[in-house]
C-alpha positions as a Python dict, from the first residue, in 0.01 Angstrom:
ca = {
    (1, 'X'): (0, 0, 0),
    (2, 'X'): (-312, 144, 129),
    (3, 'X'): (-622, -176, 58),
    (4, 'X'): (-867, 49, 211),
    (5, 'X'): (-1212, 104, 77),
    (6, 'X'): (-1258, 381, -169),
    (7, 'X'): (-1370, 712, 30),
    (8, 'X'): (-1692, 928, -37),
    (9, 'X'): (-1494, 1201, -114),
    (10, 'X'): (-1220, 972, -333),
    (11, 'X'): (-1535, 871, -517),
    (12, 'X'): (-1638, 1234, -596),
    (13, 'X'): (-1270, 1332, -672),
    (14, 'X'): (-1261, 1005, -913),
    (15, 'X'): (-1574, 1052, -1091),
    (16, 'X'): (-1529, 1437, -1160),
    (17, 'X'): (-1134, 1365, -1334),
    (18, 'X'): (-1286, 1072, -1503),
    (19, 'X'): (-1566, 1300, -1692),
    (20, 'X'): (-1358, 1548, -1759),
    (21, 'X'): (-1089, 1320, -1858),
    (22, 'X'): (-1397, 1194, -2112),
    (23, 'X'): (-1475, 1515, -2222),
    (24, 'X'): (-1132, 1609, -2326),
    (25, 'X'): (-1077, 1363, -2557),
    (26, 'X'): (-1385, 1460, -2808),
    (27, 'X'): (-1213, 1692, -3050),
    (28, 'X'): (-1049, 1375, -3136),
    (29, 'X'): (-1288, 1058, -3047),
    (30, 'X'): (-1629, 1184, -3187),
    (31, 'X'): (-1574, 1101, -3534),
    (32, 'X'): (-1246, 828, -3468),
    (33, 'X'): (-1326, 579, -3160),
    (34, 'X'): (-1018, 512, -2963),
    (35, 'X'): (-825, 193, -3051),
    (36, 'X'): (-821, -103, -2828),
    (37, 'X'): (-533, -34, -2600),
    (38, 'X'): (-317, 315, -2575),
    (39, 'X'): (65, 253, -2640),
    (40, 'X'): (298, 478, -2399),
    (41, 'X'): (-15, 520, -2246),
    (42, 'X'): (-192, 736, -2551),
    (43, 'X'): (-491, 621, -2723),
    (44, 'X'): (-436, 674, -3140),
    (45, 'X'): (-767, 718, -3352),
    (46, 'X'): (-938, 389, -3475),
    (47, 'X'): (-1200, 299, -3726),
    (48, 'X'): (-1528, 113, -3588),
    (49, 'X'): (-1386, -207, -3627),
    (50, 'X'): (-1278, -501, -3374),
    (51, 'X'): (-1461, -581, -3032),
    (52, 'X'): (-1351, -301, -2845),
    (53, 'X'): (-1506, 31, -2981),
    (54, 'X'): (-1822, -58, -2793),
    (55, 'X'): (-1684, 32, -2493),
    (56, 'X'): (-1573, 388, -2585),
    (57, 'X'): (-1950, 481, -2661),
    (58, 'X'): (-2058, 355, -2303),
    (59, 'X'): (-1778, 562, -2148),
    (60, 'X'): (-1964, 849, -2315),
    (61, 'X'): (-2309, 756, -2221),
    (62, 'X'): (-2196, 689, -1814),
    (63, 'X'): (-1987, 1074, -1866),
    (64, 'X'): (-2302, 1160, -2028),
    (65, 'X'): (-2516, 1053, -1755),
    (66, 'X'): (-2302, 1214, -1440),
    (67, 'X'): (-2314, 1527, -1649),
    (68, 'X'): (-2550, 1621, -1884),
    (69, 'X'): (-2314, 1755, -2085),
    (70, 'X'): (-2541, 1769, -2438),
    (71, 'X'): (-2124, 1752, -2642),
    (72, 'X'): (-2130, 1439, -2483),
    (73, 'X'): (-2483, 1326, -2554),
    (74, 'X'): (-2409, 1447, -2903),
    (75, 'X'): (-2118, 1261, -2992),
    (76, 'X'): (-2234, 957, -2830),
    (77, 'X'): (-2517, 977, -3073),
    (78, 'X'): (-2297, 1023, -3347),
    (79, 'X'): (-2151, 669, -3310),
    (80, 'X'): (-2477, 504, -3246),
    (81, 'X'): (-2510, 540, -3651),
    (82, 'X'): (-2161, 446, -3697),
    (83, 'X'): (-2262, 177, -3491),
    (84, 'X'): (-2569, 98, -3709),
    (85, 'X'): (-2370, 137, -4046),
    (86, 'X'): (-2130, -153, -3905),
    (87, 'X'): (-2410, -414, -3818),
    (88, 'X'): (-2568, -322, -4136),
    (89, 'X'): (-2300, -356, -4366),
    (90, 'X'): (-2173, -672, -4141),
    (91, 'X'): (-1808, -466, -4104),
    (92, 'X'): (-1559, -747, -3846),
    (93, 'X'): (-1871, -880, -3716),
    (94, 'X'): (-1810, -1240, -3788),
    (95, 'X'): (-1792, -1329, -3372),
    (96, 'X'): (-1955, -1321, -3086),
    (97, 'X'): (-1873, -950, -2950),
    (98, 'X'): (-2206, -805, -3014),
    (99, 'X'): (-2319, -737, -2655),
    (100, 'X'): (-1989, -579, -2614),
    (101, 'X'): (-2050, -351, -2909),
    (102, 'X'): (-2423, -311, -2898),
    (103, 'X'): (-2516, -292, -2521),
    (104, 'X'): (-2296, -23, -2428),
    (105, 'X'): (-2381, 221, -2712),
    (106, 'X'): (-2684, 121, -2867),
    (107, 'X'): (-2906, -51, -2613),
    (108, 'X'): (-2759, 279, -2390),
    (109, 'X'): (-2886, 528, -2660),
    (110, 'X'): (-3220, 342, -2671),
    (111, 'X'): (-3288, 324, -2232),
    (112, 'X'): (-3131, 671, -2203),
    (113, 'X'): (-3257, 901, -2471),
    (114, 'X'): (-3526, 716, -2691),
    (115, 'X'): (-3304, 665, -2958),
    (116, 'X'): (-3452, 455, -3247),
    (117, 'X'): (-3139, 383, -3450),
    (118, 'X'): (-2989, 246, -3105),
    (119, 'X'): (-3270, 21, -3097),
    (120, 'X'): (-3243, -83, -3448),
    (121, 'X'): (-2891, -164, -3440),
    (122, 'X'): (-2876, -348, -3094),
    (123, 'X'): (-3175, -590, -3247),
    (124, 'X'): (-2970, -654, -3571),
    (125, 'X'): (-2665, -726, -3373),
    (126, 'X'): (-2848, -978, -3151),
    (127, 'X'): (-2978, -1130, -3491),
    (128, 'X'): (-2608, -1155, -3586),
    (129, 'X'): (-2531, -1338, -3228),
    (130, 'X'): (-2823, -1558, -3222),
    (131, 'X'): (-2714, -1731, -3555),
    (132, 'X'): (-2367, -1793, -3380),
    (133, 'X'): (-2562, -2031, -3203),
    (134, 'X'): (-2429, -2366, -3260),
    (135, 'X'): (-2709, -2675, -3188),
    (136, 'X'): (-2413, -2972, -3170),
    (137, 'X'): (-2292, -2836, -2816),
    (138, 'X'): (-2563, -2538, -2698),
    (139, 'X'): (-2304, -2264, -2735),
    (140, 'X'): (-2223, -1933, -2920),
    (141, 'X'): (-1953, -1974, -3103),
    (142, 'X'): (-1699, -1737, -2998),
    (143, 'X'): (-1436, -1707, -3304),
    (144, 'X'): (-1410, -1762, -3691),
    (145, 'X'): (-1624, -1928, -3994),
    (146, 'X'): (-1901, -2082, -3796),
    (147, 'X'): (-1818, -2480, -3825),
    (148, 'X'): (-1480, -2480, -3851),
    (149, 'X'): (-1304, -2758, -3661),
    (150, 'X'): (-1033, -2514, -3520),
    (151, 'X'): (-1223, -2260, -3372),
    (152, 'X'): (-1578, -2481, -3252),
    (153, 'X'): (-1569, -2360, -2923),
    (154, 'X'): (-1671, -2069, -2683),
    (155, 'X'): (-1471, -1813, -2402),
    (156, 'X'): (-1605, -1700, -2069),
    (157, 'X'): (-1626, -1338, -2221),
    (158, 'X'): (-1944, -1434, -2397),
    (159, 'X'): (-2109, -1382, -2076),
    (160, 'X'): (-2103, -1042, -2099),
    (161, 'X'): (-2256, -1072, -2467),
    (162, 'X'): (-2573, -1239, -2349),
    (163, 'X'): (-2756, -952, -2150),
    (164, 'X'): (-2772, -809, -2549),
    (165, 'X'): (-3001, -1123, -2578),
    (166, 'X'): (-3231, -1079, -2277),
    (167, 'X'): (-3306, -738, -2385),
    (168, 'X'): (-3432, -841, -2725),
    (169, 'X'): (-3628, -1082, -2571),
    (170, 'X'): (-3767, -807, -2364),
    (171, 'X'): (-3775, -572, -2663),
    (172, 'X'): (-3943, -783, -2895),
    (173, 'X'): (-4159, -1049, -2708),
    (174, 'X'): (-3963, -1312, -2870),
    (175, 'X'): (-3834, -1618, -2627),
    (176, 'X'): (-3601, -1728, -2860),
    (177, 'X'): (-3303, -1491, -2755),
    (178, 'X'): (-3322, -1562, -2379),
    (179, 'X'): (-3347, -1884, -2414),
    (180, 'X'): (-3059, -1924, -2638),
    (181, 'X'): (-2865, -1702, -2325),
    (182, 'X'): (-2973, -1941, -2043),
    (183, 'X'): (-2849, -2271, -2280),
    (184, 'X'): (-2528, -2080, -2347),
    (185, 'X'): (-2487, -1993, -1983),
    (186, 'X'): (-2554, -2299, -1883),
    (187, 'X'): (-2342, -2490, -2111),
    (188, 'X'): (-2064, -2234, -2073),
    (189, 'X'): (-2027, -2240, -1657),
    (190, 'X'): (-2065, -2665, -1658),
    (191, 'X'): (-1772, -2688, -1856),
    (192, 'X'): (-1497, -2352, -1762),
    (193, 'X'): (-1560, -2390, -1378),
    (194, 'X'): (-1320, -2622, -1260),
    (195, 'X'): (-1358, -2771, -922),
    (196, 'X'): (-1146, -2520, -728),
    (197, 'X'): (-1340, -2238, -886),
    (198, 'X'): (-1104, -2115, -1100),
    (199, 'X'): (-1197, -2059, -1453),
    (200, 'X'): (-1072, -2144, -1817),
    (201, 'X'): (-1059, -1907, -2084),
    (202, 'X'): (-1204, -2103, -2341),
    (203, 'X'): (-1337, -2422, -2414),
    (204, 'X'): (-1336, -2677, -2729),
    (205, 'X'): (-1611, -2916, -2821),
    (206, 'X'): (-1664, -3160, -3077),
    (207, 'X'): (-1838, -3047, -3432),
    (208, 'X'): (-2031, -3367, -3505),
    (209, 'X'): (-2158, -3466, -3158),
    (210, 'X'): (-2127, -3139, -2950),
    (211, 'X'): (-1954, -3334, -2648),
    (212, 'X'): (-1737, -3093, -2448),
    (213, 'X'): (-1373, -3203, -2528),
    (214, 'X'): (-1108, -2970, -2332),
    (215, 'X'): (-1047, -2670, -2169),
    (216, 'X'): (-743, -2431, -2295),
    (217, 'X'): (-622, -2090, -2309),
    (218, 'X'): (-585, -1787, -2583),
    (219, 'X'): (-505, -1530, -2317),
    (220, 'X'): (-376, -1707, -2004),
    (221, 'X'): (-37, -1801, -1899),
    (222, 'X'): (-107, -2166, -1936),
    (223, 'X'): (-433, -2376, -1951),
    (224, 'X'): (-464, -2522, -1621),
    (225, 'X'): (-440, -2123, -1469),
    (226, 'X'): (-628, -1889, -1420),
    (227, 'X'): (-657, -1583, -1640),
    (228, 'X'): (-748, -1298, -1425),
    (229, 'X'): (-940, -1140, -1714),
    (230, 'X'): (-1157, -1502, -1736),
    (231, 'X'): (-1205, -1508, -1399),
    (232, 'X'): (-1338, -1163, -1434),
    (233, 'X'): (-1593, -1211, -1682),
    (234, 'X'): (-1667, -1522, -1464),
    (235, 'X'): (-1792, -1259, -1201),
    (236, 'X'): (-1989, -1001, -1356),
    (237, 'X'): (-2124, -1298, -1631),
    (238, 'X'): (-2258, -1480, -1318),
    (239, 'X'): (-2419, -1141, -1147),
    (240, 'X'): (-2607, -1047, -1529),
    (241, 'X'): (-2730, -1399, -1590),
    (242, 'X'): (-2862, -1404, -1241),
    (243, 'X'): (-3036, -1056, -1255),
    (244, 'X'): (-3238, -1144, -1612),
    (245, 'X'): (-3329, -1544, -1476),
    (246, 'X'): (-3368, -1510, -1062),
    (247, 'X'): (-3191, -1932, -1085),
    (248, 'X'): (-3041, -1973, -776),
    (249, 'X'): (-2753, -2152, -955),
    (250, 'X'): (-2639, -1827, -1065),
    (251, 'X'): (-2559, -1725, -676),
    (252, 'X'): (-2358, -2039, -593),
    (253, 'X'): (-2150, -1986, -891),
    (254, 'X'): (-2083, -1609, -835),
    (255, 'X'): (-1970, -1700, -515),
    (256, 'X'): (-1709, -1986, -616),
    (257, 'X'): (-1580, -1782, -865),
    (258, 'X'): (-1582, -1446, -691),
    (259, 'X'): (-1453, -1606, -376),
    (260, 'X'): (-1102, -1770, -601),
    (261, 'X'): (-1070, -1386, -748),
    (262, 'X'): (-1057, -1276, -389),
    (263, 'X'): (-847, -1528, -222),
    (264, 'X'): (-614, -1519, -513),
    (265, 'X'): (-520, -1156, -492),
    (266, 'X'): (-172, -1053, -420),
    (267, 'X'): (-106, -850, -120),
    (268, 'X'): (-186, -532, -305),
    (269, 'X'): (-483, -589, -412),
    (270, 'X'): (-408, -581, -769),
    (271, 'X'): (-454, -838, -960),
    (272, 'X'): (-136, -1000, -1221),
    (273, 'X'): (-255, -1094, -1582),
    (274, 'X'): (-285, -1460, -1406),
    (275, 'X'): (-341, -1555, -1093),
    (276, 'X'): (-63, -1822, -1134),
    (277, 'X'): (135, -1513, -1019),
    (278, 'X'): (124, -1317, -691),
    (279, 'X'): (324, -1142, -385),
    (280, 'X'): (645, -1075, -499),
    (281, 'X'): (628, -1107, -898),
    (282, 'X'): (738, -892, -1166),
    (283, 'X'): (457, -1037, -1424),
    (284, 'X'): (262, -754, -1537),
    (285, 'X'): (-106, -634, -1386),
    (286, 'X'): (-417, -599, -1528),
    (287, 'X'): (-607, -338, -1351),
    (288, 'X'): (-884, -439, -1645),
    (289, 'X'): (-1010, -756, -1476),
    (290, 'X'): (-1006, -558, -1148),
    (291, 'X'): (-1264, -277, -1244),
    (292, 'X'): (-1472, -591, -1424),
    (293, 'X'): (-1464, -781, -1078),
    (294, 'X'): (-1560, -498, -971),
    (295, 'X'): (-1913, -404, -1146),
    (296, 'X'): (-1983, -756, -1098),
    (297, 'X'): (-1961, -728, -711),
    (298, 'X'): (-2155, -454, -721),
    (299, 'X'): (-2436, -515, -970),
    (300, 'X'): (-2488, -917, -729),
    (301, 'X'): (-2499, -758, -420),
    (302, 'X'): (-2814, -580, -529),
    (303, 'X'): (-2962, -947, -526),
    (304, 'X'): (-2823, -1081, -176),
    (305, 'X'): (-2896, -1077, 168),
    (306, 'X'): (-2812, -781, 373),
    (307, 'X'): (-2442, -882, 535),
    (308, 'X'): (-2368, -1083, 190),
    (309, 'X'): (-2408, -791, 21),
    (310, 'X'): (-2236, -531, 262),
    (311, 'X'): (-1918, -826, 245),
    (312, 'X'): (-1895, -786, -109),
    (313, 'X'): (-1971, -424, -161),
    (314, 'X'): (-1678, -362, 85),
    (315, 'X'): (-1470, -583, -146),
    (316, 'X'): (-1591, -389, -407),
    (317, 'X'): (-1468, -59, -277),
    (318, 'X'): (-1159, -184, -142),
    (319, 'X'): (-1012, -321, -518),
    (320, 'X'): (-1167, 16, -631),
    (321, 'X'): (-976, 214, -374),
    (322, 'X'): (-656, 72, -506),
    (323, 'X'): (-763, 132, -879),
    (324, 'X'): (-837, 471, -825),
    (325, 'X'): (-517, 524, -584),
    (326, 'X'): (-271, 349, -790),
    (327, 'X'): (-374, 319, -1149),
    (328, 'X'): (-701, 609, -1208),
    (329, 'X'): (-531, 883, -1414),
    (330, 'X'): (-552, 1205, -1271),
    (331, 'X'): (-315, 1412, -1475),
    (332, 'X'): (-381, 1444, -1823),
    (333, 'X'): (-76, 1551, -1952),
    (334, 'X'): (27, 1179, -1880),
    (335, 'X'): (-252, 989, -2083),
    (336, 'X'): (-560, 1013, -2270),
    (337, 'X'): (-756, 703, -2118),
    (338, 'X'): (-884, 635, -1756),
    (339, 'X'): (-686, 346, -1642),
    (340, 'X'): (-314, 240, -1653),
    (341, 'X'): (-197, -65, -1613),
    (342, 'X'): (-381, -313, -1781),
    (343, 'X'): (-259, -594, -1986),
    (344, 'X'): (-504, -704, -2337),
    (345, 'X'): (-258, -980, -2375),
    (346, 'X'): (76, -1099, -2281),
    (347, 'X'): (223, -1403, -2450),
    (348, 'X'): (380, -1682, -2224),
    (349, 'X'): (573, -2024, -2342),
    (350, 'X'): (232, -2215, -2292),
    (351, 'X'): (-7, -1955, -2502),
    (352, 'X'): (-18, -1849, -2830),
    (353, 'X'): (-29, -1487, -2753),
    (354, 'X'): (195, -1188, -2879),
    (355, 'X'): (256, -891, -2635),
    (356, 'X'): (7, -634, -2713),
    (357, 'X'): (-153, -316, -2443),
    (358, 'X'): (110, -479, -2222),
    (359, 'X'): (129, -208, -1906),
    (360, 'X'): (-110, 43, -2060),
    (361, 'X'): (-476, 136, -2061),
    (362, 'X'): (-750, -45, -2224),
    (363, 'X'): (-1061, 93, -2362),
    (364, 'X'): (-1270, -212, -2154),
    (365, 'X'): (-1049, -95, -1824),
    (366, 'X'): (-1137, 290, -1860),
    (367, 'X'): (-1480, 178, -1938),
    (368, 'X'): (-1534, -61, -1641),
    (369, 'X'): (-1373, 155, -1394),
    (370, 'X'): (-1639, 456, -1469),
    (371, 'X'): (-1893, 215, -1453),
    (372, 'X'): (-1737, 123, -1120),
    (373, 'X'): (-1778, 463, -1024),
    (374, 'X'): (-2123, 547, -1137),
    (375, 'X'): (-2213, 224, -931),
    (376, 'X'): (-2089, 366, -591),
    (377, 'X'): (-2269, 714, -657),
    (378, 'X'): (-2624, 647, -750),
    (379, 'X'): (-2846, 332, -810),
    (380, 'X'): (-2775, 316, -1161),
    (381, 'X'): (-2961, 116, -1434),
    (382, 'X'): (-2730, -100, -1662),
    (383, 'X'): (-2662, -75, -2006),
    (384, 'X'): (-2620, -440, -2021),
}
């Protein structure tokens, strides 16, 4: 298996067969998004509905971006009012998924083109996550009727959901949604990073006092491991809060976390589902948490010393290398997304998962790994 850093001309061979992968699926995916995960490796047509959709949008806007292409530009606007209609009409927005929804097509529209809608919408949605907010605890609830005993807790994803908050912070002159960010963050990274760095998925506290109560899984293989996906977030989460507050804190914690990703990889170089497996194993990958590692490598080493940041861009590049050598599609005629071999979820006798995007692509993996991409070929300026 070749572990060696992603080539300049790899990286213009990847990001030319990823747009026009992109391109190729508009006839179909400008007024359907694609659904979550492909099955046999084929995306089928969704409504704007779940957490996901989000992501499809921002593939657009970074194909958009690389090209120029005004089809692209178009149909990414296009969504931005679907987008708008959804927060609006408060359509499966009853969770915390707003930043992945809103930043990637809406705050996108509104730093890339001016668009006023995009604006709109991304505000609204960062209404909707600010009254997730949950006093007893300093957390965002991730899941459910806001309250409810079973579900009064948060996941490491929600990292990626606050950046939606500094912006309106920035947007409107209001402290309020920042500082609701840095008490989630804070909260959030105290109680999933467990003293070998490793991360849990999500994390229960206790509705009438707020005291932090236990770790456990949704996703993971058990709760004591380490979902590759968490850990994931755990990266690029760390690297976004850092880049909106300058703490310091931020920076020690990328590190742990980042440095149990690395040290935890199998031989490969691409990560299992859960790092309880490695070498040898026939558990599944998920080339998802990979490209999310990743963007998060890349967008931290912006903020580091020189030879800190050349270690970790070269990590970077290597995992990237493998994703575009061993799991980037190149030949449409065998798939519609970006990325194969990701897992969404995979159950296990310890979690409460069902087998779903087992071995196939995933709208967060294709968008990630373009991200990825645009990264290593210009100084680009985030979405999130």
């Amino acid at each position: 298996m070749d572990t060696s850093p992603l080539t300049h001309q790899e990286l213009t061979q990847a990001l030319q067969t990823a747009v026009t992968n992109t391109a190729a699926c508009l006839p179909d995916f400008t007024h359907a998004f694609k659904y979550s995960h492909s099955e046999n490796n084929w995306y089928a047509p969704s409504e704007n509905v779940e957490w996901t959709t989000g992501f499809w949008t921002g593939e657009l806007w970074l194909a958009w971006e690389y090209t120029k292409d005004e089809r692209i530009k178009e149909a990414a606007l296009l969504q931005v009012q679907s987008f708008l209609y959804r927060i609006k009409e408060k359509i499966d927005v009853e969770h915390h998924d707003m930043g992945f929804l809103y930043s990637l097509s809406c705050v996108a529209a509104y730093k890339l083109v001016g668009s006023q809608a995009g604006k709109e919408a991304a505000l609204l949605a960062a209404d909707n996550l600010l009254a997730r907010f949950q006093e007893k605890g300093q957390f965002f609830q991730a899941w459910g009727p806001l309250g409810a005993p079973n579900n009064y807790r948060l996941i490491i994803d929600c990292l990626l959901n606050l950046p939606l908050l500094f912006w309106a912070s920035r947007e409107t002159g209001e402290s309020k949604y920042a500082r609701k960010a840095v008490e989630h963050s804070r909260t959030a990274m105290s109680c999933v990073l467990r003293d070998d760095n490793s991360t849990y998925h999500t994390y229960y506290f206790d509705p009438k006092t707020g005291e932090p109560l236990r770790g456990v899984t949704a996703q993971g293989y058990r709760d004591g491991s380490a979902w590759a996906r968490g850990q994931a977030w755990g990266i690029y989460g760390t690297a976004l809060v850092y880049r909106y507050t300058k703490d310091p804190q931020y920076k020690e914690l990328f590190v742990r976390v980042t440095e149990f990703f690395l040290a935890h990889l199998p031989d490969d170089w691409l990560p299992y589902w859960d790092f309880d497996f490695s070498t040898g194993s026939t558990e599944s990958r998920d080339s998802s948490a990979s490209a999310i590692a990743v963007c998060g490598m890349l967008e931290m080493a912006d903020h580091l010393e020189p030879a800190e940041a050349a270690y970790y861009r070269q990590a970077a590049k290597r995992l990237l290398g493998v994703l575009y050598r061993t799991c980037a599609v190149k030949d449409p005629s065998r798939s519609n997304g970006q990325l194969l071999h990701g897992t969404y979820a995979k159950s296990s006798p310890y979690n409460t998962c069902k087998d779903r995007g087992v071995d196939e692509c995933s709208l967060w993996g294709d968008y990630f790994y373009m991200e990825a991409l645009l990264r290593c070929h210009t100084s680009w300026n985030p979405y999130w």
